[in-house]
N, C-alpha and C positions, 0 to 999 in steps of 0.2 A: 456614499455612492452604492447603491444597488444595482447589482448583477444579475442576470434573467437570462436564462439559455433558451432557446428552441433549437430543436434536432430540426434537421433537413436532410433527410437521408443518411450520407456519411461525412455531413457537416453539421455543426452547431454555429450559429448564432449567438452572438455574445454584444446584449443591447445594455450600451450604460447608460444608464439613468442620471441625468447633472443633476438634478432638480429643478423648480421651479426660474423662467424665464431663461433655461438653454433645450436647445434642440437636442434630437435623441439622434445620437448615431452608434454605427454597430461595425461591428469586426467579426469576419467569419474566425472559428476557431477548429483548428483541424484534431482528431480523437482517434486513437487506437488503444485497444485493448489487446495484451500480454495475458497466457495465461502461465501457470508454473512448470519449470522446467524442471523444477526440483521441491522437497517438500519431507517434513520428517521430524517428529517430536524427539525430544533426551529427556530420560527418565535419572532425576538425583539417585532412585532407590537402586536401580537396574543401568550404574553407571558406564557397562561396555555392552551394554547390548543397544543393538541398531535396529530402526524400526521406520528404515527408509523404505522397505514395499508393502507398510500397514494403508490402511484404508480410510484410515483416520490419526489425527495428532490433537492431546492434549495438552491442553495450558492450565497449570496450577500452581500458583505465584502464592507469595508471601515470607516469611523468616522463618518458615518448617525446614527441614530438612527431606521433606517430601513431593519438592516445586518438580514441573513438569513446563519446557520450554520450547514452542514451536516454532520450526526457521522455516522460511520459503525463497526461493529465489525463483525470479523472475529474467533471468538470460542477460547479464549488460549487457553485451553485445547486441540482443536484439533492442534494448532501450535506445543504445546508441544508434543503433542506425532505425529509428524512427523516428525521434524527435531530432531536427536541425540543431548543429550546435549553437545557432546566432536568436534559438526560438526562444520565447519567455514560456514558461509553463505555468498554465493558471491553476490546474487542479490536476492532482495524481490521487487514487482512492485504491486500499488492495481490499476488494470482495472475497468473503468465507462464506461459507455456506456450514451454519452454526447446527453437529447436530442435533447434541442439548448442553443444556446449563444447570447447572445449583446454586445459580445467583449472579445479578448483575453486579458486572467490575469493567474495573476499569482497565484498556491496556497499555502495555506501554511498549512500545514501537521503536523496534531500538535497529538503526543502519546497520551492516555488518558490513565489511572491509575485506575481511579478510576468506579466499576459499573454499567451501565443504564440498562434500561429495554424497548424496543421498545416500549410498549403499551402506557406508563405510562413517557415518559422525554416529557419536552418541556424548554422552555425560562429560565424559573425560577428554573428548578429544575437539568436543563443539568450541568455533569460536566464538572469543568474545564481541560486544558490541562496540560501533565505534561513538554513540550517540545514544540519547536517551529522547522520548518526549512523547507526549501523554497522545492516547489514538483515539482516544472516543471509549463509553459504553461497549462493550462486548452485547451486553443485550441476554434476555433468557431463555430458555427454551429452546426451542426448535423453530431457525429462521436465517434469518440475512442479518449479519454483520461487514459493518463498511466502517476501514478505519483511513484517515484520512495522511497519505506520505508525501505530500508535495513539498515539501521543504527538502526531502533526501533525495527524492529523483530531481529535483530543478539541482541541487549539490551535484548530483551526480555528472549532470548533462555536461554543466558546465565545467567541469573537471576535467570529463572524459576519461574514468577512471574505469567505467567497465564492471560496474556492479549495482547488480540490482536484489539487491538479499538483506530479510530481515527476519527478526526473532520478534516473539513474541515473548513477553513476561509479564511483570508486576509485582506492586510492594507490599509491604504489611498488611494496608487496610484491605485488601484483596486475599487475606488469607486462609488458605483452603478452599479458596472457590475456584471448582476444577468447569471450564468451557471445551469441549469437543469438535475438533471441526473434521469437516473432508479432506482427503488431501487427494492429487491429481488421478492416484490408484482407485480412487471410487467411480471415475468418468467425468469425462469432458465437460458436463452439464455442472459436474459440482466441484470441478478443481479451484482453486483460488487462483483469482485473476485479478491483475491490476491496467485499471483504467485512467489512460491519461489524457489530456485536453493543452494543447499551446496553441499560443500565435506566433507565426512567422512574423521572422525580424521584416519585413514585406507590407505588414498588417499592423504594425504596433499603433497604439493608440500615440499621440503628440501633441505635446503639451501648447495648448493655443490653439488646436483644430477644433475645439467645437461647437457642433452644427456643422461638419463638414461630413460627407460622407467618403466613408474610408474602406468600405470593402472591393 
């Protein structure tokens, strides 16, 4: 089954495709976009120093003892009161604005559980992740990086646990390759934002409706 969005303003279109000898029907899907409420790399080498009002956070993964791990939160609170708790989430993405690289890696996207404070985390104090799982390419140079968290916010929603925070890492084969990003302190235009898309329990697709139009 293939999935095709078109925007309409401040709604997306979400057309499924049955295949061959069923009719095409669609589901509006409602989108909002979170940008960072908070935001801030730990430095292994420079383990109490805090670097919550820099401009920039690096990520540099691997079995050194010289990794660089960047957290972001995203407000639960404000997740929670956007997505309905009864909505299915079809896609969550958090957007970087990458602002260079020494090589493509890969990241790894890991939920955080537990509360930081931008001013005030570093090495020693940052916590740990509650989850693990692979985000996508980072990508090189200077651009747009989009890793893909729907699996933590749809967890999240339906918890209703009130967290939207994750870390950024990676393992060996990513070693020593350090990626740059902006963080909210550079501006609006390049803080990292996460974009999400559900259906309302209103809207859900059902099993036996198709060829039916359901928006």
């Amino acid at each position: 089954m293939n999935r095709v969005l078109h925007p309409t303003g401040e709604w997306l279109v979400l057309a499924l495709l049955l295949g061959a000898g069923h009719a095409q029907s669609a589901i509006l899907v409602d989108s909002n976009t979170l940008s960072a409420t908070q935001d801030a790399q730990v430095d292994q080498v420079n383990p109490t120093v805090n670097y919550g009002s820099a401009t920039t956070m690096e990520r540099v993964a691997g079995y050194s003892t010289t990794q660089k791990f960047a957290y972001v939160d995203f407000g639960g609170a404000n997740l929670l009161a956007t997505i309905p708790s009864s909505a299915a989430v079809y896609r969550a993405q958090v957007t970087l604005d990458r602002v260079s690289a020494t090589g493509d890696a890969g990241a790894r996207v890991q939920y955080v559980s537990t509360a930081w404070t931008e001013g005030t985390i570093n090495w020693n104090n940052a916590p740990s992740q509650a989850d693990t799982r692979y985000g996508g390419p980072l990508g090189t140079g200077a651009g747009t990086t989009i890793l893909d968290v729907t699996t933590y916010v749809d967890t999240v929603r339906r918890a209703g646990s009130g967290a939207a925070s994750y870390r950024l890492s990676g393992g060996g084969e990513d070693n020593g390759k350090a990626t740059v990003f902006s963080t909210r302190e550079a501006g609006a235009g390049v803080a990292p934002k996460l974009a999400m898309e559900w259906v309302p329990a209103g809207r859900l697709y059902t099993t036996g409706a198709k060829g039916v139009n359901l928006v």
